[in-house]
C-alpha positions as CSV (number, residue, x, y, z in Angstrom):
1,X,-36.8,-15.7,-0.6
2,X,-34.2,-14.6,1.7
3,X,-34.2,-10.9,0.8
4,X,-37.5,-11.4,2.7
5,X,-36.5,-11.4,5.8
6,X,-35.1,-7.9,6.3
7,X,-38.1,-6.1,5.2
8,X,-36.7,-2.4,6.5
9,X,-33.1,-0.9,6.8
10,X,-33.4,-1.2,10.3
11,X,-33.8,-4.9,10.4
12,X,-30.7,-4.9,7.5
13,X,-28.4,-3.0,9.8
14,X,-29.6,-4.5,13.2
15,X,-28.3,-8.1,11.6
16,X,-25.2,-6.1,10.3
17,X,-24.2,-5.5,13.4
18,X,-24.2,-8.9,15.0
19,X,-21.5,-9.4,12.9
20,X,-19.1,-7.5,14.9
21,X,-16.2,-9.2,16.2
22,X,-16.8,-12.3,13.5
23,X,-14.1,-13.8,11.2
24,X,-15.0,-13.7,7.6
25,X,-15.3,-17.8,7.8
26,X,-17.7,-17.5,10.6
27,X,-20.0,-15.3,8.7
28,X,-19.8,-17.4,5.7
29,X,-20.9,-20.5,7.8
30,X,-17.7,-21.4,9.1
31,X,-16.7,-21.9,5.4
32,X,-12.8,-21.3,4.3
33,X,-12.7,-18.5,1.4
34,X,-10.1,-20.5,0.1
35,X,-9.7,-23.2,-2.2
36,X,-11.5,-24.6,-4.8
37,X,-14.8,-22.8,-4.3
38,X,-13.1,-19.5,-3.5
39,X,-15.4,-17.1,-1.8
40,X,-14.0,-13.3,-1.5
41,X,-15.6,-11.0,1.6
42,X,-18.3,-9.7,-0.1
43,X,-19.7,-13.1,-0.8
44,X,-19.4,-13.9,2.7
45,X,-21.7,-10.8,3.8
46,X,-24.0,-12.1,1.8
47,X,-23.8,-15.7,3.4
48,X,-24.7,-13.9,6.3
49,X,-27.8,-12.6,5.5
50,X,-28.7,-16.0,3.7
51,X,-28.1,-14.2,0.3
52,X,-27.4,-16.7,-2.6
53,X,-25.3,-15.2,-4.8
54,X,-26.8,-14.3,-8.5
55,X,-26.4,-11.5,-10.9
56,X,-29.6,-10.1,-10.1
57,X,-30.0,-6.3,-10.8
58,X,-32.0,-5.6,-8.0
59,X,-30.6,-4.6,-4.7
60,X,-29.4,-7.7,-2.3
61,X,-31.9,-7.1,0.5
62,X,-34.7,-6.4,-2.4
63,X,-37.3,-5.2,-0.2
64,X,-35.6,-3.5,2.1
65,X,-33.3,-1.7,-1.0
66,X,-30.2,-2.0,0.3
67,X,-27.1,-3.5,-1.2
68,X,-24.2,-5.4,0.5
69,X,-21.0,-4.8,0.8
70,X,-17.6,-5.9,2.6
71,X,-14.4,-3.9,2.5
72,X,-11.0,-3.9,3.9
73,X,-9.8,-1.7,6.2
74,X,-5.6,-1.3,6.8
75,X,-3.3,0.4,9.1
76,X,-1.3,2.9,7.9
77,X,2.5,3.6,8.8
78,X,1.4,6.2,11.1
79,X,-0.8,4.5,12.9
80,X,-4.3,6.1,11.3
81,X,-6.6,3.8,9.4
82,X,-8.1,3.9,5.6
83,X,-9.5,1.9,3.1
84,X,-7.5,-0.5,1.5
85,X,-8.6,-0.2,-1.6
86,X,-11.6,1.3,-3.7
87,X,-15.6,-0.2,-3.3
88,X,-16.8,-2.3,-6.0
89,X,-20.2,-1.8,-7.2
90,X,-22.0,-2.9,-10.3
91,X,-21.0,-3.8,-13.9
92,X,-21.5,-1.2,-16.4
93,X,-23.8,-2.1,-19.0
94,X,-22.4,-0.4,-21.8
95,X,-25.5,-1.5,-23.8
96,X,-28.1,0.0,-21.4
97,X,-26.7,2.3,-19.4
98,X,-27.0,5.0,-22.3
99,X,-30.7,4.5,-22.4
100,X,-30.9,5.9,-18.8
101,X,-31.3,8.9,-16.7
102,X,-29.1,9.6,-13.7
103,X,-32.2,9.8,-11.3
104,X,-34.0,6.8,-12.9
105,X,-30.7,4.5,-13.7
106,X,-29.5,1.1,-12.2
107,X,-26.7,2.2,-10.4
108,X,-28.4,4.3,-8.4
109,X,-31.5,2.4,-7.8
110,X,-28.8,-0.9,-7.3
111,X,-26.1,1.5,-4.8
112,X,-28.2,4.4,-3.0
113,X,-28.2,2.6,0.5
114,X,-25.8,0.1,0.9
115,X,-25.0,-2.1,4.1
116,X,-21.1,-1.6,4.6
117,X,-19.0,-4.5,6.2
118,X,-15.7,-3.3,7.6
119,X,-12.8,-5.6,7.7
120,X,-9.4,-5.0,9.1
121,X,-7.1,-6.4,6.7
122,X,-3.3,-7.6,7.5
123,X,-0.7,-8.7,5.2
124,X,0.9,-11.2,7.7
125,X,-3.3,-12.9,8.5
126,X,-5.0,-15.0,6.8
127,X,-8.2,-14.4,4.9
128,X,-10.5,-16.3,6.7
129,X,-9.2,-14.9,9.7
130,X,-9.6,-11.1,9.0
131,X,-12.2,-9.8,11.8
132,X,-15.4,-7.8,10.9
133,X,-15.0,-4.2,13.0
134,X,-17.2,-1.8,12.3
135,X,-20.4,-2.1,9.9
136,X,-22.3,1.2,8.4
137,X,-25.6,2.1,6.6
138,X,-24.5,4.1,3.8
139,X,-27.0,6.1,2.2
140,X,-25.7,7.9,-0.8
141,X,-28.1,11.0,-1.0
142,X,-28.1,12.2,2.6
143,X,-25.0,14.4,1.7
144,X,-26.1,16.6,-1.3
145,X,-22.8,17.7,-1.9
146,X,-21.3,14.2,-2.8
147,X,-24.7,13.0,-4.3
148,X,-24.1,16.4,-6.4
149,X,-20.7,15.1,-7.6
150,X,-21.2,11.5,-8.1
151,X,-24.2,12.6,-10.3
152,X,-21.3,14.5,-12.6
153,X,-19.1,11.2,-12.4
154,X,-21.7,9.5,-13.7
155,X,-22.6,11.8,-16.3
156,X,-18.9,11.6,-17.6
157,X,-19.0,8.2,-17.6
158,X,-22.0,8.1,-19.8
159,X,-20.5,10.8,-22.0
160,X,-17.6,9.0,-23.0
161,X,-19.9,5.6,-24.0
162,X,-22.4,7.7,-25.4
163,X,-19.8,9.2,-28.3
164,X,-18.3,5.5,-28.6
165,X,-15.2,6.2,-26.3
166,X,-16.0,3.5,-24.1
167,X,-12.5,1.7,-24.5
168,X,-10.9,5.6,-23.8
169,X,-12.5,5.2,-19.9
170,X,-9.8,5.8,-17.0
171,X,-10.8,6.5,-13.3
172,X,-8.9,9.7,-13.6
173,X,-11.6,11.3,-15.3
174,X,-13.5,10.9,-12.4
175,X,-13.9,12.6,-8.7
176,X,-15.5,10.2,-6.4
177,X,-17.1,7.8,-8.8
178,X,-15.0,5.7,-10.9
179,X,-15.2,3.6,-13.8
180,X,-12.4,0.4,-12.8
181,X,-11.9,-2.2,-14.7
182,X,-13.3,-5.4,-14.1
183,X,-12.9,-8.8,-14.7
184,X,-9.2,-11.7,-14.5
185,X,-9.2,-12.9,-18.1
186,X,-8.9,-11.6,-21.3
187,X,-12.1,-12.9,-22.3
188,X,-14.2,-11.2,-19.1
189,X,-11.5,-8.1,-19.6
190,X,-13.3,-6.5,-22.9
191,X,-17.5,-5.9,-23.9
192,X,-19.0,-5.0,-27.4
193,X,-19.7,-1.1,-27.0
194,X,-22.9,0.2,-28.1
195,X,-21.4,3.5,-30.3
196,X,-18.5,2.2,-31.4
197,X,-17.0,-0.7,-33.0
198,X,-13.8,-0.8,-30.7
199,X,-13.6,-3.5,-28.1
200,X,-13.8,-1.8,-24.4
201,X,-12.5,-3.0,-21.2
202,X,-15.3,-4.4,-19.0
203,X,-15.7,-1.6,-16.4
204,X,-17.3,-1.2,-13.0
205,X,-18.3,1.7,-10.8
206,X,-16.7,1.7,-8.0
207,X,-16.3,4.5,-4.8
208,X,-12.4,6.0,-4.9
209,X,-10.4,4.3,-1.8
210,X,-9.8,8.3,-0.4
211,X,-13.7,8.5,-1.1
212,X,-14.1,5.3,1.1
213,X,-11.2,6.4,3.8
214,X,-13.0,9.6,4.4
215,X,-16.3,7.9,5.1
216,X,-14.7,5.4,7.0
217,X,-12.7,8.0,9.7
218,X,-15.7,9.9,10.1
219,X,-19.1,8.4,9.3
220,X,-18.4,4.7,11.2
221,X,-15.3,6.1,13.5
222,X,-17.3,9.2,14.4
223,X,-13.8,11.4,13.8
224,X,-14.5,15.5,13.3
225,X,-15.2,16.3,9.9
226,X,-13.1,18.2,8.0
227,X,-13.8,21.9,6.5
228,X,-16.0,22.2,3.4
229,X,-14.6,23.7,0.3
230,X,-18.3,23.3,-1.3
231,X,-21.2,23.7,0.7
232,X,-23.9,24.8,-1.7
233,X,-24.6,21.4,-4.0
234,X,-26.0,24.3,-5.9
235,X,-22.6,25.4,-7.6
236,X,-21.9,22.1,-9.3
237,X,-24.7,22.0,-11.5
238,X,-22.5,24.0,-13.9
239,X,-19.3,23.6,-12.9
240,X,-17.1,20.3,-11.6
241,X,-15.3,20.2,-8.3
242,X,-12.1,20.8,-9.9
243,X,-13.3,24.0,-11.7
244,X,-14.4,25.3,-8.3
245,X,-11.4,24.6,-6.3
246,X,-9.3,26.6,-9.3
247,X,-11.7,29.3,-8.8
248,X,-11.4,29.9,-5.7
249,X,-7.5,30.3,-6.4
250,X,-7.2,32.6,-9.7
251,X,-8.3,35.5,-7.7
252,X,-5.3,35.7,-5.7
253,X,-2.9,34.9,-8.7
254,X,0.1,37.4,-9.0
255,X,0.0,38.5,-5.7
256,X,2.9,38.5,-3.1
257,X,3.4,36.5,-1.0
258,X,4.0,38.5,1.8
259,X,0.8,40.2,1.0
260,X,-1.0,37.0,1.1
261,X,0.7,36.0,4.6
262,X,-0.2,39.7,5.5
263,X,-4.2,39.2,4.3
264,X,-4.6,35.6,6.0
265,X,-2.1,36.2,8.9
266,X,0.1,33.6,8.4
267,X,3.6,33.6,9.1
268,X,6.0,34.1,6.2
269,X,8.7,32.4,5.2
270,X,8.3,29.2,7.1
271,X,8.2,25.8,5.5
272,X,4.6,25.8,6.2
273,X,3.8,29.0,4.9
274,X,2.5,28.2,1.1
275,X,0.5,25.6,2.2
276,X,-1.2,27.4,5.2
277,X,-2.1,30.3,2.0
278,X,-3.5,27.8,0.1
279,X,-5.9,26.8,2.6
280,X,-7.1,30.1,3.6
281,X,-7.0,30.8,-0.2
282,X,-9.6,27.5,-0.2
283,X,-11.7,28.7,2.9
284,X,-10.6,25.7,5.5
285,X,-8.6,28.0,7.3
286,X,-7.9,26.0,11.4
287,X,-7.3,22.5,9.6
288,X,-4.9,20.3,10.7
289,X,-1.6,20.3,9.5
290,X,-2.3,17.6,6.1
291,X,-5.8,18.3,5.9
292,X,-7.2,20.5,3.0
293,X,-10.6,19.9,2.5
294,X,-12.8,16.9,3.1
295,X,-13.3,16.9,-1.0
296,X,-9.7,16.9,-1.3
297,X,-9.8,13.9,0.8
298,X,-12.3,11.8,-0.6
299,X,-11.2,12.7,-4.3
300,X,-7.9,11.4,-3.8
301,X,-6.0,14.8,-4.6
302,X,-3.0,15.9,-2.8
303,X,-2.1,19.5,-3.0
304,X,1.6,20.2,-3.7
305,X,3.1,24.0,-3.4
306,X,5.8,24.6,-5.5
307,X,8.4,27.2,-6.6
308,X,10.2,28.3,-9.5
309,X,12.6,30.6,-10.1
310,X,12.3,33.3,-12.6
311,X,13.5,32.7,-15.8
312,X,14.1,29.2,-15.0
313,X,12.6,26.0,-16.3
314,X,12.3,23.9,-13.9
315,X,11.3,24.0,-10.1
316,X,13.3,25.0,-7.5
317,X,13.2,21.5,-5.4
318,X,12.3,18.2,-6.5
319,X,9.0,17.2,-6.1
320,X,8.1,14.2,-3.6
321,X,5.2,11.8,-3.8
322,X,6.0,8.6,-1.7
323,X,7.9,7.6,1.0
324,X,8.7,3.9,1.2
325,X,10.7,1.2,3.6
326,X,13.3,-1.3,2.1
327,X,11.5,-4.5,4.0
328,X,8.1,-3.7,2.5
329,X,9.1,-2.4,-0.9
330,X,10.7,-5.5,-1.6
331,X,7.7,-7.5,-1.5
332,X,6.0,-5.9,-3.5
333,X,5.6,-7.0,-7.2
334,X,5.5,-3.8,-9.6
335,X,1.6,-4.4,-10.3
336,X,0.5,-4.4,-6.8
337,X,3.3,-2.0,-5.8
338,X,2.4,1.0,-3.3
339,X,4.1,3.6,-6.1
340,X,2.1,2.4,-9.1
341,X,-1.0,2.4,-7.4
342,X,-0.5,5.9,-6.0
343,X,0.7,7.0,-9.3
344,X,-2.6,5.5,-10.7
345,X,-5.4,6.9,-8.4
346,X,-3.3,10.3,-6.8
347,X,-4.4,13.8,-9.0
348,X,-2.3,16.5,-7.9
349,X,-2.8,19.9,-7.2
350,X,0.0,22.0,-8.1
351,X,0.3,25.5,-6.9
352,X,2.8,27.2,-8.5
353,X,5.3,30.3,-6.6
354,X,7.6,32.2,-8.5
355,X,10.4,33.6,-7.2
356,X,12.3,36.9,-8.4
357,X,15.1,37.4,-5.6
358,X,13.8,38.0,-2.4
359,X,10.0,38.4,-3.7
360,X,7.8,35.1,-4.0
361,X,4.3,35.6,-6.0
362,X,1.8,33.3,-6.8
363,X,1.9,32.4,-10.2
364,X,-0.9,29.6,-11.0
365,X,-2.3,26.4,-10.1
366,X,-3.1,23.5,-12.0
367,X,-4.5,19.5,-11.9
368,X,-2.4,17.3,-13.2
369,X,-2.0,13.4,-13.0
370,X,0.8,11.3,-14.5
371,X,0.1,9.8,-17.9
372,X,-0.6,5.7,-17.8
373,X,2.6,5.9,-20.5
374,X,5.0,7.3,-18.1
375,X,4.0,5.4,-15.4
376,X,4.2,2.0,-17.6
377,X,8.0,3.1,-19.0
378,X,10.0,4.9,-17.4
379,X,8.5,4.9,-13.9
380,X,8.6,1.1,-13.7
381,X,11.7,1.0,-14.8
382,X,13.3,2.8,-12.5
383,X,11.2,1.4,-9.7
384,X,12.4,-2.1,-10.7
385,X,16.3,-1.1,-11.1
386,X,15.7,0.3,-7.9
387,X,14.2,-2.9,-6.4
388,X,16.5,-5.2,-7.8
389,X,19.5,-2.9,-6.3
390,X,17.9,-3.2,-2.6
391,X,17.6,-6.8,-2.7
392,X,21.0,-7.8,-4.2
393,X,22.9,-4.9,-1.8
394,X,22.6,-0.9,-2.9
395,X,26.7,0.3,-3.9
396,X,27.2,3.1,-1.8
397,X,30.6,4.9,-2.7
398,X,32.0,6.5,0.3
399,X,33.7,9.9,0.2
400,X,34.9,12.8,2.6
401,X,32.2,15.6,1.5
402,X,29.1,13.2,0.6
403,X,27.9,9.5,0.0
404,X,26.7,8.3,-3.3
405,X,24.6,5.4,-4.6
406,X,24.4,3.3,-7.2
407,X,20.5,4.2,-7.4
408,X,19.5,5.5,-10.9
409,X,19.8,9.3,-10.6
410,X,17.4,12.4,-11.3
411,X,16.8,12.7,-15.1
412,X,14.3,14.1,-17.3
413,X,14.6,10.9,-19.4
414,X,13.3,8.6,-16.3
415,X,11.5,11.0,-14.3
416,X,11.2,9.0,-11.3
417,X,14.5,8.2,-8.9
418,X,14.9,7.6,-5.6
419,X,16.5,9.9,-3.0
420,X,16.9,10.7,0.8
421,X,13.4,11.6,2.8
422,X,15.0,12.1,6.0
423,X,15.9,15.1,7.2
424,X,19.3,14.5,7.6
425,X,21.7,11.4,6.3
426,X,22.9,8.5,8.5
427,X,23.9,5.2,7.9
428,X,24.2,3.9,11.4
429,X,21.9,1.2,13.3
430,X,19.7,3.1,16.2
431,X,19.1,6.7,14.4
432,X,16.1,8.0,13.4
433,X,16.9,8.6,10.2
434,X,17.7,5.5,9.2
435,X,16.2,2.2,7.3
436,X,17.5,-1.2,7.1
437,X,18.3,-3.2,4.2
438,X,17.7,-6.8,3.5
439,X,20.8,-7.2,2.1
440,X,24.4,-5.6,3.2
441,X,25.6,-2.5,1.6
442,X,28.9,-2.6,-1.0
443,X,30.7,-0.1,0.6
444,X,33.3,1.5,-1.6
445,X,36.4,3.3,-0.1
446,X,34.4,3.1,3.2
447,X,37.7,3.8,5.8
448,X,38.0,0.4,8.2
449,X,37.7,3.2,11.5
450,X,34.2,4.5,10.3
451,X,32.2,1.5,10.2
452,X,30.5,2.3,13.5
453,X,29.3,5.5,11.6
454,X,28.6,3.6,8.3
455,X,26.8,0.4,8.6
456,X,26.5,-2.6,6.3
457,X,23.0,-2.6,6.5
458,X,21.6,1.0,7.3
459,X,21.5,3.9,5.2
460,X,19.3,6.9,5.0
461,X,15.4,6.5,4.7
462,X,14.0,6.6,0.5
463,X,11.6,8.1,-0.9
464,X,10.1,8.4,-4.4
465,X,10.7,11.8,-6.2
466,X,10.1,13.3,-9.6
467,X,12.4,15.1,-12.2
468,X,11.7,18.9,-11.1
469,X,11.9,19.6,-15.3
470,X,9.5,16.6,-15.8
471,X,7.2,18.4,-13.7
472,X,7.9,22.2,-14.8
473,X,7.1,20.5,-18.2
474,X,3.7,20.1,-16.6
475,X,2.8,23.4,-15.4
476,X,4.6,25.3,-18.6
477,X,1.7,26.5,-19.5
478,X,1.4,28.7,-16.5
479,X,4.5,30.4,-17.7
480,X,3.1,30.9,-21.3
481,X,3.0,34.8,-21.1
482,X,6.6,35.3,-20.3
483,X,7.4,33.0,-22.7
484,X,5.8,34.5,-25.5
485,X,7.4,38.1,-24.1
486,X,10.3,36.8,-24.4
């Protein structure tokens, strides 16, 4: 058997690395991916080890116990490099997998060391051409804090087949581990569940693409780790990652601010000053400026500090998720769209200021991800409107004191809008904080002397926001007591 020739990791990795600098045709034998035999990246890692491709639940390199796996790395806007998208693993068995034990199951006797292939993928090259830069030996229990929380994943995931909720599965009940669905047709799409009568989705775990961009930057790129919030594996065998993170924060709700910029020595009332507390507040105090926690990171959850004003019911801002550019946006199809996928896989972590004149204290925190309903609805709707405007020329009505588009605006009813990221507006070719459009603008009541001022086919950079009562809606609860008070 083939397996049979890489007896140790070593010999695995050692052949892994030969592979460096190879096309994905070259290491499948010089074989397109495309056509009618379509091959996808993983297959062709396995081509290069001589593995035939089967269903087989044992690890690819049996012997040696260590799975394969390719998967594709992209550059970012900014120049920094992640994961493209999540890792693949096995099928879950919904049949079997509730006869098992974590320690003893087929996931982690299939996934515990696997043999990563690192592709950098571009959206203007060819499959067979993308270029094998960087392998790794993964080896999921040498860090007992992950091991610690992908043991809970899988636990959750085994809950919810065990009490016949196996069609009720989402990768946002998840931290690092994920249940993603699997499979093109309708046919592959749902399994017979073993506790339940209701038809579920045919699922797959799968590593979470900020899991898989964290391991990436610093296990294979050798970047500086970033601070712990966990560093006793010990404190999640009764509590989840989330549940720690909010502990580490209620002690310090309805303080001052002032007192907390005071405590951490911090200085207040700068842009930067909420989210420099909150990072003292989580014990990763020196970070860099985006960088909260390597958990944070790898669980896909971006920390968002808000304020409200007392007595009012909604925030004091807007809240931003996602910037975007008109030449790539329009690409996109809403399916495969940056927006819905960052909508899909993003968890927030809202902490929650309110204000009372001059006085700022910290009110609450809170997890919260956007329901599949209002991403579906409203969201793509907007996001669609908005699309369709950018490609067929945005209406921009001109007027002394501002400059309004034809955009759909901020509304509780649609949530999602788009509005100006820069930090000024401009609508002329050369500034900073401009975009271009594919398509030239309607200008109306645009003077005929400021058109060197007002292009026909710049206008201020976009980005995605949400309704700031949509999300106020969200964190209500934190507000509960006044409420009731009042």
């Amino acid at each position: 058997m083939t397996d049979e020739l890489y007896k140790t990791k070593a010999e695995v990795h050692n052949h892994g690395i030969k592979a460096i600098g190879k096309t994905l045709s070259e290491i499948n034998n010089n074989q397109s991916l495309t056509g009618a035999h379509k091959s996808g990246a993983g297959d062709a890692w396995e081509t290069w080890f001589g593995k035939e491709k089967d269903s087989n639940r044992e690890p690819d390199m049996r012997i040696a116990g260590v799975e394969l796996k390719a998967t594709p790395i992209k550059e970012n806007k900014n120049g920094t490099l992640s994961a493209k998208e999540r890792l693949v693993l096995n099928i879950i068995n919904y049949k079997e997998v509730v006869k098992e034990q974590f320690e003893t199951s087929h996931f982690l006797h299939k996934n515990n060391t696997i043999e990563l292939a690192f592709y950098r993928w571009k959206t203007e090259t060819k499959k067979d051409d993308f270029v094998i830069t960087d392998v790794a030996m993964y080896e999921m229990m040498k860090n007992p804090v992950d091991f610690a929380i992908i043991k809970q994943d899988w636990h959750i995931i085994n809950d919810y087949i065990e009490k016949g909720r196996a069609h009720e599965l989402s990768e946002r009940l998840t931290t690092y581990l994920s249940p993603c669905t699997k499979g093109k047709t309708a046919a592959e799409s749902f399994r017979e569940q073993p506790c339940s009568d209701i038809p579920a989705k045919q699922r797959a775990y799968s590593l979470k693409a900020g899991y898989m961009t964290y391991l990436y930057r610093t296990y294979v790129l050798g970047g500086e780790p970033s601070p712990a919030i966990v560093t006793n594996p010990l404190l999640l065998q009764n509590k989840s990652l989330l549940d720690l993170i909010l502990d580490k924060i209620k002690p310090f709700i309805g303080s001052k601010r002032s007192d907390l910029a005071s405590q951490f020595n911090v200085k207040d009332n700068t842009k930067s000053t909420n989210p420099e507390i909150l990072k003292h507040i989580l014990g990763i105090k020196g970070a860099k400026e985006d960088d909260f926690g390597q958990e944070i990171t790898k669980a896909n959850i971006k920390p968002k500090t808000v304020v409200v004003n007392k007595g009012k019911k909604e925030l004091k801002e807007e809240f931003k998720i996602l910037e975007y550019k008109f030449d790539e946006v329009i690409e996109e199809t809403w399916e495969e769209s940056e927006l819905r996928e960052y909508l899909q896989d993003t968890k927030f972590l809202i902490v929650v200021f309110e204000r009372d004149g001059d006085v700022l204290t910290l009110k609450g925190a809170k997890f919260w991800e956007m329901p599949t309903e209002d991403i579906e609805t409203s969201t793509r709707m907007v996001w669609e409107d908005t699309i369709h405007k950018i490609k067929t020329g945005v209406e921009i009505k001109w007027t002394p004191n501002k400059r309004t588009t034809n955009f759909i605006n901020s509304s509780l009813q649609d949530k999602l809008f788009s509005k100006l990221s820069a930090s000024q507006t401009a609508y002329s070719e050369g500034s900073p904080y401009t975009d271009k459009l594919p398509t030239k603008i309607n200008w109306i009541n645009r003077p005929d002397d400021k058109t060197d001022l007002y292009s026909d086919y710049y206008m201020t950079k976009q980005a995605w926001w949400l309704n700031k009562v949509y999300i106020y809606n969200q964190i209500e609860d934190l507000f509960e007591s006044e409420i009731k008070s009042n």
